[in-house]
C-alpha positions in Angstrom: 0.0 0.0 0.0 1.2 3.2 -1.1 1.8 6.6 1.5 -0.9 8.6 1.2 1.0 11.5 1.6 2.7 10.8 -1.2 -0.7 10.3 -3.4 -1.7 13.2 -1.9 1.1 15.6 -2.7 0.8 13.6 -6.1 -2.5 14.9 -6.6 -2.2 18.3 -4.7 0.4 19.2 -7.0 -1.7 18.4 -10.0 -4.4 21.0 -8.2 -1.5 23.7 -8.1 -1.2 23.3 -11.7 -4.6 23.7 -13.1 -5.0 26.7 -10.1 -1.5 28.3 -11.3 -2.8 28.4 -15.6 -5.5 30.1 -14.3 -4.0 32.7 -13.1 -0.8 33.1 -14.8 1.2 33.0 -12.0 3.3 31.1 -8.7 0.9 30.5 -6.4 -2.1 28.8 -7.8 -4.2 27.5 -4.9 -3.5 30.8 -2.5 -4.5 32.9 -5.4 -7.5 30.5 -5.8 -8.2 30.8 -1.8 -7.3 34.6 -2.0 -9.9 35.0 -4.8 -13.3 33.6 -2.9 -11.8 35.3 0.0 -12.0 38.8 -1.7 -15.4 37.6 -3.1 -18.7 39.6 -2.0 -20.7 37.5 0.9 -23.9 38.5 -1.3 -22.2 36.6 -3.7 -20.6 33.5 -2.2 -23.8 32.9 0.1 -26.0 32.1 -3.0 -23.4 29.8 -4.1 -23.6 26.4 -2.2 -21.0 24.7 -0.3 -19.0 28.2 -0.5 -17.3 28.2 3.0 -16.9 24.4 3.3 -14.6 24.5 0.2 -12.8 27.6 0.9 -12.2 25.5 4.5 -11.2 22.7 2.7 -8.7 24.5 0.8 -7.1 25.8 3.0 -6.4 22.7 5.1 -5.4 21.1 2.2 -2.8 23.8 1.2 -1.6 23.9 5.6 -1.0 20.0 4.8 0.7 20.6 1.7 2.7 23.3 2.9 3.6 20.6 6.1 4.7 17.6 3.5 6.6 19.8 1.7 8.5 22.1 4.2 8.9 19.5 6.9 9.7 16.7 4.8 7.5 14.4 6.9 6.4 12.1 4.4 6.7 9.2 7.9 3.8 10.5 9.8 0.1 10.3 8.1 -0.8 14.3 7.7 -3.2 13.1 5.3 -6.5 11.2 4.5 -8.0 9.2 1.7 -10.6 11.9 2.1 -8.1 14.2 1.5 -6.9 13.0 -1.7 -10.7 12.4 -3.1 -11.7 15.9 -2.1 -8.1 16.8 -4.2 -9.2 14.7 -6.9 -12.9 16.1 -6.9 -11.9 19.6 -6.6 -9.9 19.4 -9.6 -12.6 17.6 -11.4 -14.6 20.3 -10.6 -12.5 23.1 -11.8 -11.7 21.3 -15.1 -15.6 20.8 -15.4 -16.6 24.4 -14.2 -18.3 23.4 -11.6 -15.6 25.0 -8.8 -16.8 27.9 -6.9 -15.1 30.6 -8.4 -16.2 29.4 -11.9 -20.0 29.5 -10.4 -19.5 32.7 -9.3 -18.5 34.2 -12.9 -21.7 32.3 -14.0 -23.7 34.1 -11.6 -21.9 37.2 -12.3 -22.3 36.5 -16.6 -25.9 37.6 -16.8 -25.6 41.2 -14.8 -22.5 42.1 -16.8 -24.3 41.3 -19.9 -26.8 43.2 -19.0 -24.5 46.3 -17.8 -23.0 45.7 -21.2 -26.0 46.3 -23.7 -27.1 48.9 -21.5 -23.2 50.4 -22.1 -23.3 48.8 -26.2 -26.5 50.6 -26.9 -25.4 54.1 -25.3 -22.7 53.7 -27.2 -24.0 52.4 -30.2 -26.8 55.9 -29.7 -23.3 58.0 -29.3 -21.4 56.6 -32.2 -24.9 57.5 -34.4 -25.5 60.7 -33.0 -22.0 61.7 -33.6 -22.1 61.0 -37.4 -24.6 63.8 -37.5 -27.8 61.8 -37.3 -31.4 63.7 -36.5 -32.2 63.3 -32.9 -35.6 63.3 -31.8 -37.7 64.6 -29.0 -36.3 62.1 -26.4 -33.0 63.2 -27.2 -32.7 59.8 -29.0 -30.8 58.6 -32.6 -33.2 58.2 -35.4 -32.8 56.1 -38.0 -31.9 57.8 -41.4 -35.0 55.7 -43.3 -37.2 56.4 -40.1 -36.3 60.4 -41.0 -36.6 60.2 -44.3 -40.6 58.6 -44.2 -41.1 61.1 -41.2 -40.1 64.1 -43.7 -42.2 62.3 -46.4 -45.4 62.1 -44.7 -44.7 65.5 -42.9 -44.2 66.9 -46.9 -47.3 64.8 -47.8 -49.5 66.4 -45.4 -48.6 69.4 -46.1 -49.4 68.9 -50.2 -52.5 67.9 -48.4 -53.1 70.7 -46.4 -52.2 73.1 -49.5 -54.5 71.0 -51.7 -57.4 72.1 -48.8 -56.5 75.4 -48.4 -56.7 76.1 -52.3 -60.0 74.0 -52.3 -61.0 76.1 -49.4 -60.0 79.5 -50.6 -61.9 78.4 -54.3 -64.9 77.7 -52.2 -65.1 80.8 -50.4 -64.6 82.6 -53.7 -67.1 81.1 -55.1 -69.7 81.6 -52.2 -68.6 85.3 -52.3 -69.2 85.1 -56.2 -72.8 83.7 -55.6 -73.7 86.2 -52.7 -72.4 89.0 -55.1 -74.9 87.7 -57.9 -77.8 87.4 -55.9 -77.2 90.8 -54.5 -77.1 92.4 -58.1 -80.4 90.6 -58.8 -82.0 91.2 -56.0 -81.2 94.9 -55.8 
Protein backbone atom coordinates (compact mmCIF):
# COMPACT_ATOMS: atom_id res chain seq x y z
CA UNK A 1 0.00 0.00 0.00
CA UNK A 2 1.20 3.24 -1.08
CA UNK A 3 1.82 6.57 1.50
CA UNK A 4 -0.85 8.64 1.22
CA UNK A 5 0.96 11.47 1.64
CA UNK A 6 2.68 10.79 -1.20
CA UNK A 7 -0.70 10.29 -3.41
CA UNK A 8 -1.72 13.23 -1.92
CA UNK A 9 1.06 15.62 -2.69
CA UNK A 10 0.77 13.59 -6.07
CA UNK A 11 -2.52 14.88 -6.59
CA UNK A 12 -2.18 18.35 -4.74
CA UNK A 13 0.42 19.21 -7.00
CA UNK A 14 -1.74 18.37 -10.01
CA UNK A 15 -4.36 20.99 -8.24
CA UNK A 16 -1.53 23.72 -8.13
CA UNK A 17 -1.19 23.25 -11.74
CA UNK A 18 -4.55 23.68 -13.10
CA UNK A 19 -5.02 26.71 -10.09
CA UNK A 20 -1.53 28.33 -11.31
CA UNK A 21 -2.78 28.42 -15.56
CA UNK A 22 -5.54 30.13 -14.29
CA UNK A 23 -4.01 32.66 -13.07
CA UNK A 24 -0.77 33.05 -14.75
CA UNK A 25 1.21 32.97 -12.03
CA UNK A 26 3.33 31.11 -8.74
CA UNK A 27 0.87 30.55 -6.40
CA UNK A 28 -2.09 28.79 -7.85
CA UNK A 29 -4.18 27.46 -4.90
CA UNK A 30 -3.50 30.76 -2.51
CA UNK A 31 -4.46 32.86 -5.38
CA UNK A 32 -7.46 30.46 -5.85
CA UNK A 33 -8.23 30.77 -1.81
CA UNK A 34 -7.27 34.63 -2.04
CA UNK A 35 -9.92 35.04 -4.82
CA UNK A 36 -13.29 33.61 -2.88
CA UNK A 37 -11.79 35.31 0.02
CA UNK A 38 -12.04 38.76 -1.72
CA UNK A 39 -15.39 37.62 -3.06
CA UNK A 40 -18.70 39.61 -2.00
CA UNK A 41 -20.66 37.52 0.88
CA UNK A 42 -23.91 38.52 -1.34
CA UNK A 43 -22.20 36.63 -3.66
CA UNK A 44 -20.64 33.54 -2.24
CA UNK A 45 -23.75 32.92 0.06
CA UNK A 46 -26.04 32.11 -3.00
CA UNK A 47 -23.42 29.80 -4.15
CA UNK A 48 -23.64 26.39 -2.21
CA UNK A 49 -20.96 24.70 -0.29
CA UNK A 50 -18.95 28.24 -0.50
CA UNK A 51 -17.31 28.19 2.95
CA UNK A 52 -16.93 24.40 3.34
CA UNK A 53 -14.62 24.52 0.18
CA UNK A 54 -12.80 27.63 0.85
CA UNK A 55 -12.20 25.48 4.46
CA UNK A 56 -11.15 22.68 2.70
CA UNK A 57 -8.74 24.46 0.81
CA UNK A 58 -7.14 25.82 2.97
CA UNK A 59 -6.37 22.71 5.11
CA UNK A 60 -5.36 21.09 2.21
CA UNK A 61 -2.80 23.75 1.24
CA UNK A 62 -1.60 23.93 5.60
CA UNK A 63 -1.05 19.98 4.78
CA UNK A 64 0.74 20.56 1.71
CA UNK A 65 2.67 23.31 2.93
CA UNK A 66 3.65 20.59 6.06
CA UNK A 67 4.67 17.58 3.53
CA UNK A 68 6.58 19.84 1.75
CA UNK A 69 8.52 22.11 4.22
CA UNK A 70 8.90 19.54 6.92
CA UNK A 71 9.68 16.72 4.77
CA UNK A 72 7.49 14.45 6.86
CA UNK A 73 6.40 12.05 4.40
CA UNK A 74 6.75 9.25 7.88
CA UNK A 75 3.75 10.53 9.77
CA UNK A 76 0.10 10.29 8.14
CA UNK A 77 -0.75 14.25 7.67
CA UNK A 78 -3.16 13.14 5.28
CA UNK A 79 -6.48 11.18 4.48
CA UNK A 80 -8.04 9.23 1.70
CA UNK A 81 -10.65 11.87 2.09
CA UNK A 82 -8.10 14.25 1.49
CA UNK A 83 -6.89 12.99 -1.65
CA UNK A 84 -10.65 12.37 -3.11
CA UNK A 85 -11.71 15.86 -2.06
CA UNK A 86 -8.14 16.75 -4.21
CA UNK A 87 -9.21 14.70 -6.93
CA UNK A 88 -12.86 16.07 -6.89
CA UNK A 89 -11.89 19.57 -6.62
CA UNK A 90 -9.90 19.36 -9.63
CA UNK A 91 -12.63 17.60 -11.43
CA UNK A 92 -14.60 20.35 -10.65
CA UNK A 93 -12.49 23.10 -11.85
CA UNK A 94 -11.70 21.29 -15.14
CA UNK A 95 -15.60 20.82 -15.42
CA UNK A 96 -16.61 24.38 -14.15
CA UNK A 97 -18.29 23.39 -11.57
CA UNK A 98 -15.56 25.02 -8.82
CA UNK A 99 -16.79 27.87 -6.93
CA UNK A 100 -15.06 30.57 -8.35
CA UNK A 101 -16.18 29.45 -11.91
CA UNK A 102 -19.97 29.52 -10.40
CA UNK A 103 -19.51 32.68 -9.32
CA UNK A 104 -18.52 34.20 -12.91
CA UNK A 105 -21.67 32.30 -14.01
CA UNK A 106 -23.67 34.08 -11.65
CA UNK A 107 -21.95 37.20 -12.31
CA UNK A 108 -22.33 36.52 -16.59
CA UNK A 109 -25.87 37.55 -16.79
CA UNK A 110 -25.61 41.17 -14.82
CA UNK A 111 -22.49 42.15 -16.84
CA UNK A 112 -24.30 41.29 -19.92
CA UNK A 113 -26.78 43.21 -18.97
CA UNK A 114 -24.48 46.30 -17.83
CA UNK A 115 -23.05 45.68 -21.15
CA UNK A 116 -25.97 46.34 -23.68
CA UNK A 117 -27.08 48.93 -21.45
CA UNK A 118 -23.21 50.37 -22.14
CA UNK A 119 -23.26 48.76 -26.16
CA UNK A 120 -26.53 50.62 -26.92
CA UNK A 121 -25.38 54.06 -25.27
CA UNK A 122 -22.69 53.67 -27.19
CA UNK A 123 -23.97 52.42 -30.22
CA UNK A 124 -26.75 55.92 -29.69
CA UNK A 125 -23.30 57.99 -29.26
CA UNK A 126 -21.42 56.62 -32.21
CA UNK A 127 -24.88 57.46 -34.36
CA UNK A 128 -25.48 60.66 -32.99
CA UNK A 129 -21.99 61.72 -33.60
CA UNK A 130 -22.13 60.97 -37.36
CA UNK A 131 -24.57 63.81 -37.46
CA UNK A 132 -27.84 61.80 -37.31
CA UNK A 133 -31.39 63.72 -36.45
CA UNK A 134 -32.19 63.33 -32.90
CA UNK A 135 -35.60 63.34 -31.81
CA UNK A 136 -37.69 64.64 -28.95
CA UNK A 137 -36.28 62.09 -26.42
CA UNK A 138 -33.03 63.16 -27.24
CA UNK A 139 -32.65 59.84 -29.01
CA UNK A 140 -30.81 58.65 -32.62
CA UNK A 141 -33.20 58.22 -35.41
CA UNK A 142 -32.83 56.10 -37.98
CA UNK A 143 -31.91 57.84 -41.42
CA UNK A 144 -34.99 55.67 -43.25
CA UNK A 145 -37.23 56.38 -40.15
CA UNK A 146 -36.32 60.36 -40.99
CA UNK A 147 -36.63 60.15 -44.34
CA UNK A 148 -40.60 58.59 -44.24
CA UNK A 149 -41.06 61.11 -41.19
CA UNK A 150 -40.09 64.06 -43.74
CA UNK A 151 -42.17 62.30 -46.38
CA UNK A 152 -45.36 62.06 -44.67
CA UNK A 153 -44.68 65.47 -42.95
CA UNK A 154 -44.23 66.90 -46.86
CA UNK A 155 -47.34 64.81 -47.79
CA UNK A 156 -49.54 66.40 -45.42
CA UNK A 157 -48.64 69.39 -46.12
CA UNK A 158 -49.38 68.87 -50.18
CA UNK A 159 -52.51 67.88 -48.43
CA UNK A 160 -53.08 70.72 -46.42
CA UNK A 161 -52.24 73.14 -49.51
CA UNK A 162 -54.48 70.96 -51.70
CA UNK A 163 -57.42 72.12 -48.80
CA UNK A 164 -56.46 75.43 -48.43
CA UNK A 165 -56.70 76.11 -52.29
CA UNK A 166 -59.97 74.04 -52.34
CA UNK A 167 -60.99 76.09 -49.37
CA UNK A 168 -59.99 79.52 -50.55
CA UNK A 169 -61.91 78.39 -54.28
CA UNK A 170 -64.86 77.71 -52.19
CA UNK A 171 -65.09 80.82 -50.41
CA UNK A 172 -64.58 82.62 -53.67
CA UNK A 173 -67.09 81.13 -55.15
CA UNK A 174 -69.71 81.56 -52.17
CA UNK A 175 -68.57 85.32 -52.26
CA UNK A 176 -69.19 85.12 -56.16
CA UNK A 177 -72.76 83.66 -55.58
CA UNK A 178 -73.72 86.16 -52.67
CA UNK A 179 -72.39 88.97 -55.11
CA UNK A 180 -74.90 87.74 -57.95
CA UNK A 181 -77.76 87.39 -55.88
CA UNK A 182 -77.19 90.77 -54.47
CA UNK A 183 -77.08 92.41 -58.14
CA UNK A 184 -80.40 90.59 -58.81
CA UNK A 185 -81.99 91.23 -55.98
CA UNK A 186 -81.18 94.87 -55.85
Amino acid sequence: MENTNIIFFEEYKKLENICRQMYDGNSGVTSYIEDMEDTAISIHLNIRGWDHTLDYLKRVRHIRNQLAHDATFDIELSTQEDIDWVRDFYDKILHTRDPLALRYQMEQPRKNEAKKVHDSSTKQTSQSSQTMPINRTGQGVNEDKFTRMDNQIRHGLEKNKIAGLAMTIFIVLIVVIVLVLLVLVV
